[in-house]
N, C-alpha and C positions, 0 to 999 in steps of 0.2 A: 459370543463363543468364548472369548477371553476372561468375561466373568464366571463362566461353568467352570472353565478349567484353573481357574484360581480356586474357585470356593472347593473342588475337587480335590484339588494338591491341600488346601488348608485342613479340611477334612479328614485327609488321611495323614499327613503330619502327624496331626493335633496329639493324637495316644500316644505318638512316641516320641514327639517332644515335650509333652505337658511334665515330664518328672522332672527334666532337665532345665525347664523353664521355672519351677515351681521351687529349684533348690536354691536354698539362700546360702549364701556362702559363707554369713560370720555363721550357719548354725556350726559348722565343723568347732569351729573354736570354742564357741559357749559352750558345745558339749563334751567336749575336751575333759577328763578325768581328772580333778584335783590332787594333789598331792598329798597324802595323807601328814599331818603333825611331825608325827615321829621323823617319817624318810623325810622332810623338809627339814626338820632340824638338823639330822646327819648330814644330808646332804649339800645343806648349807658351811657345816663346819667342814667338811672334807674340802669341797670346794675352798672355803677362805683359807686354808692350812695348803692347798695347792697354791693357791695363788702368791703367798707369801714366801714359798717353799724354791719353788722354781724362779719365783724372780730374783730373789737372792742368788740363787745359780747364775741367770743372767747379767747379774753384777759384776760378777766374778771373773762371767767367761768371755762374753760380749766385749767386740770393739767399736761394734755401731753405734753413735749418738744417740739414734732415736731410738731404737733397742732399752740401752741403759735409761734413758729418761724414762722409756714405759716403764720398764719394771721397777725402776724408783719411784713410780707413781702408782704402781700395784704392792709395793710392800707400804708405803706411805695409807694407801686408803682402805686396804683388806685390814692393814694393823689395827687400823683403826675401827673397821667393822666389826674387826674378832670382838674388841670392847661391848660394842653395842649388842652387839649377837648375845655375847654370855649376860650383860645384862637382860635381855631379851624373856633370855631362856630361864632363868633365875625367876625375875617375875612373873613369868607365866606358868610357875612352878613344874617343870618340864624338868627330864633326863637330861644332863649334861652329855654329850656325845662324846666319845672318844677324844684324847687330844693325841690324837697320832693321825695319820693321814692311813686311807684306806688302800685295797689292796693294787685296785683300778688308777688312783692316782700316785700311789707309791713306782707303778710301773713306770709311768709316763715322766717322774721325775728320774728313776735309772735312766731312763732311754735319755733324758738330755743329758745327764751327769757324762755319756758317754763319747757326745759329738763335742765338736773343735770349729770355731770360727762360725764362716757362712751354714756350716752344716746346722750349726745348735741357732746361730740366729732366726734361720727357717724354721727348723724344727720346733723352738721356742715361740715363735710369732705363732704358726697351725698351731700349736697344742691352745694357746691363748685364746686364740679365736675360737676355737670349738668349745671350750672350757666355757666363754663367757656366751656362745649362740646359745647353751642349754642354761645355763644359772638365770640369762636375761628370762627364758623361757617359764623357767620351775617361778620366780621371784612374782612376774607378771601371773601368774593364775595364783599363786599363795596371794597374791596382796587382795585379786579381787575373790578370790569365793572360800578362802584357806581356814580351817575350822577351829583355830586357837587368836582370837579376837588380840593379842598380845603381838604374835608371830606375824600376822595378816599386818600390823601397822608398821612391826621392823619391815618386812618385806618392802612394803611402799614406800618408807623413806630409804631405803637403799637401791632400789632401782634407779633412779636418776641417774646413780656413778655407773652404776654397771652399764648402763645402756651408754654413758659416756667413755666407758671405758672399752665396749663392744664397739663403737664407731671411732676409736682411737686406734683400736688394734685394724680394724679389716681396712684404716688407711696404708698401714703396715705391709697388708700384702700383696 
């Protein structure tokens, strides 16, 4: 009796769990949208012109230790990425983007420009974190599927830092 009403229950299961049992879970990721060339190069330079932007603020403003060392270690390694970026972008005979910081991260350095103390240290650490959860993000699918064979190799040797630099800040908060 206990074997009918097993094979019963499994039976009627089966249709409506088969989709959910059948879903692989890295497929979400693999199918996850690439970045087009263009918006990865922009997006790349607006991000490294934030990061370099606002940590200099946090130089300025900041009285916390750990605060000022991150952001000496964000104008220290972006500086240095700008470098490799425009080389990057140069060899791969690509558009030079902008060297101004865009409209979306022009905001977000007002908005620090405008707190004091604990206010800007908080406000400076979120905006970091969020900054680098989506660069780790754009960086990681450019390197592996990114359609400019040039931009795809900056990508991957620069995610090491950022993904260092993403587990340096969200100790931060």
């Amino acid at each position: 009796m206990f074997r009918v009403a097993a094979l019963v229950a499994v039976a009627i299961a089966a249709p409506i769990l088969s989709p959910v049992l059948a879903t692989d879970p890295s497929a979400k990721q693999a199918s996850a949208p690439v970045t087009p060339t263009a918006t990865f190069v922009a997006q790349a330079a607006f991000g490294n012109m934030f990061e370099v932007e606002s940590s200099k603020l946090a130089l300025e403003r900041s009285n916390t230790p750990t605060v000022k060392t991150f952001a000496q270690h964000m104008v220290d390694d972006h500086s240095a990425a700008a470098v490799r970026f425009k080389e990057a972008v140069l060899e791969a005979k690509l558009a030079m983007p902008p060297d101004k910081l865009d409209a979306k991260h022009r905001a977000i350095v007002d908005e620090l420009a405008g707190k004091q103390g604990s206010d800007f240290d908080k406000a400076y650490v979120d905006a970091q974190y969020k900054a680098h959860v989506a660069t780790v993000e754009m960086f990681k699918g450019y390197a592996q599927a990114g359609e400019d064979t040039r931009m795809r190799e900056f990508a991957a040797q620069t995610l090491p830092t950022l993904e260092a630099h993403l587990a340096e800040v969200s100790k931060m908060r």
